[in-house]
C-alpha positions, 0 to 999 in steps of 0.5 A: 466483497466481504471484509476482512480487516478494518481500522483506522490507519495513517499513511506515512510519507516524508513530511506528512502524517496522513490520517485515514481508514484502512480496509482489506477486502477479499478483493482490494486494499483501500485506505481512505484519507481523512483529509485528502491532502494530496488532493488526487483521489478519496480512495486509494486502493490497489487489487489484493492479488497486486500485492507483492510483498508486506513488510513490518516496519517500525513507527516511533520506535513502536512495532506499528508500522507496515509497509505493502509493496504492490506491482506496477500500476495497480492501483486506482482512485475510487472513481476507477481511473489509473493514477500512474504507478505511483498511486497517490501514496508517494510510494516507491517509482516505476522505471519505465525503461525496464520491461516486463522480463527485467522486471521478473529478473530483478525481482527474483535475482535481488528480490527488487519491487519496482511497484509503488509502495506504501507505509502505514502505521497502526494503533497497535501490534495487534492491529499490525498484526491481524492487517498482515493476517488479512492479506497474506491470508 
């Protein structure tokens, strides 16, 4: 896995500002919180082909922000097991009543993800930008 992109990074969920690194491999999307505040894994990280849209967000009323949405149950902790949709990243919920076909229907009808997501903010535009380079790529 070479890498592509690496700086450091906060993940951004409603009441908590979570320090960490983020790294964009060839392969995966890891971000390592500094203080693993949620406790469920050292290491979240999600296949690179998994991502399903990046979205440049606003953070402080600065361009830093980014929001990555990948597909259902992508992702793991570094240990290798499932966490369940979510992630560990406090992103958005799976509705497991929907199957895969309404999913693919949702998703080019009204352009709906139904995969967890995440918001992180960055140091600068630039760093934003090269980030969003990496993955799209």
């Amino acid at each position: 896995e070479g890498i592509l992109f690496d700086a450091p990074a906060a993940q951004i969920s409603p009441l908590v500002l979570e320090p960490g690194r983020l790294v964009v491999t060839r392969e995966r999307v890891y971000f390592q919180p500094v203080h693993d505040v949620g406790g469920d894994c050292a290491v979240r990280s999600h296949p690179l082909l998994a991502v399903g849209a990046v979205i440049r967000r606003r953070h402080t009323l600065r361009p830093l922000g980014l929001e990555i949405f990948f597909s259902a149950d992508s992702g793991n902790c570094s240990g290798g097991e499932s966490s369940g949709g979510e992630s560990g990243n406090g992103g958005g919920a799976h509705d497991s009543r929907h199957g895969k076909e309404e999913e693919d229907e949702m998703e080019d009808k009204g352009g709906m993800f139904f995969g967890p997501s995440v918001l992180l903010t960055l140091r600068s535009e630039a760093q934003r930008e090269a980030c969003v380079g990496a993955m799209l790529g």
